[in-house]
C-alpha positions in Angstrom: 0.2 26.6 3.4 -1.8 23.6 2.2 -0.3 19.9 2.5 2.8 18.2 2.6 2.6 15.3 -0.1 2.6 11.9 1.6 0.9 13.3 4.7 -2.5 12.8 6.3 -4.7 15.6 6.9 -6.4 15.8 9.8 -9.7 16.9 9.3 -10.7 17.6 12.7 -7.9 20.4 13.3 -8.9 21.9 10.5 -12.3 21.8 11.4 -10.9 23.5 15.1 -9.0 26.0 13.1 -12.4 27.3 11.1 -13.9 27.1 14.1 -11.1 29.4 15.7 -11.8 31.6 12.8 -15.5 31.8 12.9 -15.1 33.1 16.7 -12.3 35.9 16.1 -14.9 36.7 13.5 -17.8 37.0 16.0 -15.6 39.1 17.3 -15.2 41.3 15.1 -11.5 40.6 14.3 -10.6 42.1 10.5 -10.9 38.8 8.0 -7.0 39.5 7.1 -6.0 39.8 10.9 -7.9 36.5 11.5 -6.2 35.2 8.2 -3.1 35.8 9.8 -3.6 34.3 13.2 -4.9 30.9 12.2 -2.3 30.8 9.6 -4.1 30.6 6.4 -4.9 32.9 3.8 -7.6 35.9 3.6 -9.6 34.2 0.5 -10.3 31.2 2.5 -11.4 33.8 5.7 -13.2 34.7 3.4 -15.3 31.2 2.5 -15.8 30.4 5.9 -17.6 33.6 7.0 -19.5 33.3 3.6 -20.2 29.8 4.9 -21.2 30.8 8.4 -23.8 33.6 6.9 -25.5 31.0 4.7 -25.6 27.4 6.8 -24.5 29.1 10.3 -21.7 26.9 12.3 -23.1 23.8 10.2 -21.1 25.2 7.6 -17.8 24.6 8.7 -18.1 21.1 9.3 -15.7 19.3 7.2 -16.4 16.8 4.6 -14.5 13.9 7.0 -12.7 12.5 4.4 -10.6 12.8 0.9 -10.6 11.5 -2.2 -13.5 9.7 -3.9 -15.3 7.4 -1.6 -14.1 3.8 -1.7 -16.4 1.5 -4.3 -16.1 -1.2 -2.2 -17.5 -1.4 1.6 -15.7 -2.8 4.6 -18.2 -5.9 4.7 -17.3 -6.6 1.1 -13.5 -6.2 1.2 -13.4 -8.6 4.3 -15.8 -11.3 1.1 -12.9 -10.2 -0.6 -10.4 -11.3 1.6 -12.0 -14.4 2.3 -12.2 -16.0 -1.1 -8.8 -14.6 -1.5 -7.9 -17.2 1.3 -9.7 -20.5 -0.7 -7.5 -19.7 -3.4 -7.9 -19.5 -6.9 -9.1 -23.0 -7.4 -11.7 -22.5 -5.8 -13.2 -20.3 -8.5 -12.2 -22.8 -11.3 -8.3 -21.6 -12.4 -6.2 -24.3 -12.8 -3.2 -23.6 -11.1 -2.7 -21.8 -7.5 -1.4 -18.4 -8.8 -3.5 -15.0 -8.1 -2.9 -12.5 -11.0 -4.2 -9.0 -11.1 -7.3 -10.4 -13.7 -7.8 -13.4 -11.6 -8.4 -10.9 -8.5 -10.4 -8.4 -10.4 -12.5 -11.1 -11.8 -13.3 -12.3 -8.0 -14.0 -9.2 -7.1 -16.2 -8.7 -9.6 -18.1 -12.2 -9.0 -18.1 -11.8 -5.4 -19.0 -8.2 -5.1 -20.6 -7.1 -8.5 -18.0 -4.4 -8.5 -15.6 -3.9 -11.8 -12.2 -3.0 -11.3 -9.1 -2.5 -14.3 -6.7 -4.9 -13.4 -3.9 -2.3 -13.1 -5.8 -0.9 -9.9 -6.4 -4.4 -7.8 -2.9 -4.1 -6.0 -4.1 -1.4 -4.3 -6.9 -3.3 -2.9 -4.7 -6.5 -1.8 -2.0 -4.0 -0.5 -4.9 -2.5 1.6 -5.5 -6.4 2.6 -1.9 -6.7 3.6 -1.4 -8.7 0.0 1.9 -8.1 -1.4 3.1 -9.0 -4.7 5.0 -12.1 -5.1 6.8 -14.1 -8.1 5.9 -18.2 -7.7 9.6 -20.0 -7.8 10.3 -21.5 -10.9 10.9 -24.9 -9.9 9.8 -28.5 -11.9 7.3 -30.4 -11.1 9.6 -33.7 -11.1 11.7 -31.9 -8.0 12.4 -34.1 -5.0 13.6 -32.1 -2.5 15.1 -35.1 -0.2 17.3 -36.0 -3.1 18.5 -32.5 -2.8 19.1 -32.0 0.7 21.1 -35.8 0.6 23.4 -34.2 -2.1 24.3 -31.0 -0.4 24.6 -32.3 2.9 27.0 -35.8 1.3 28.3 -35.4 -2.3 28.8 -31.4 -2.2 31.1 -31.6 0.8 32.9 -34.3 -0.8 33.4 -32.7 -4.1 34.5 -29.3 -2.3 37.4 -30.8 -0.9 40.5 -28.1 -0.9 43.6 -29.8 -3.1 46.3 -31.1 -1.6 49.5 -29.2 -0.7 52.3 -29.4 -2.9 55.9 -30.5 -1.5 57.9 -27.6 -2.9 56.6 -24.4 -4.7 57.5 -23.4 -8.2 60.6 -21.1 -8.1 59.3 -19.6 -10.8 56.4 -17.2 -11.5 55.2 -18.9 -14.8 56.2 -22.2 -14.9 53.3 -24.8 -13.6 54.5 -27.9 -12.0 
């Protein structure tokens, strides 16, 4: 049983397959027969009609979600986003690069929430962020000199050589 890794559960057919359970139960259907037909095993039978005797049907409901619940809300990733957009300068770096600290530290200004930098990709991945290196490139750079120079002198230089009248009868010899 239980949950391929990588894959979504989906809370709601479980929640039909307890409830599948919970009436074969009403039925009077043996907890291992009913373990068998919804295709898991008799211990969790088990915890579901324990669960229907103490809350009733209320107690099969599922939980609706896994994991632990997110720290930051919907309204305050979307702050998050937003200041992510004005850029670093705007919050007083010097230079237009987002690092994990520079992000954690933004979240933690705009949202009063603390997070390790280690865990902040997870967040920008969430915000369709990905992580990306700056090109090394000097300030002094002028990129029409550069186009000008491949476009005329690089053709130029990459001229093939000229052929040669007659070849080399031998092998090693270099006219």
């Amino acid at each position: 049983m239980g949950n391929p890794a990588g894959m979504r559960r989906d809370f709601k057919a479980l929640e039909r397959r307890r409830r599948r359970a919970a009436a074969l139960l009403a039925q009077g259907v043996h907890q291992s027969e009913v373990a068998r037909r919804v295709g898991v095993s008799p211990e969790s039978v088990r915890r579901w009609r324990l669960a229907l005797e103490a809350e009733g049907a209320r107690g099969l409901r599922g939980a609706g979600r896994a994991g632990r619940k997110p720290r930051l809300s919907p309204a305050q990733l979307r702050t998050v986003a937003r200041e992510l957009k004005r850029g670093p300068q705007a919050l007083g770096y010097e230079t237009a690069l987002w690092t994990a600290e520079r992000v954690a530290d933004l979240i933690e200004r705009a949202c009063g929430v603390r997070y390790h930098a280690g865990h902040v990709w997870k967040i920008l991945r969430d915000l369709g962020w990905s992580c990306q290196r700056p090109a090394a490139r000097a300030l002094e750079r002028n990129e029409v000199a550069i186009r000008q120079w491949q476009r005329v002198t690089w053709p130029a230089l990459k001229t093939k050589p000229v052929p040669r009248a007659k070849p080399s009868s031998s092998s090693t010899r270099v006219d």
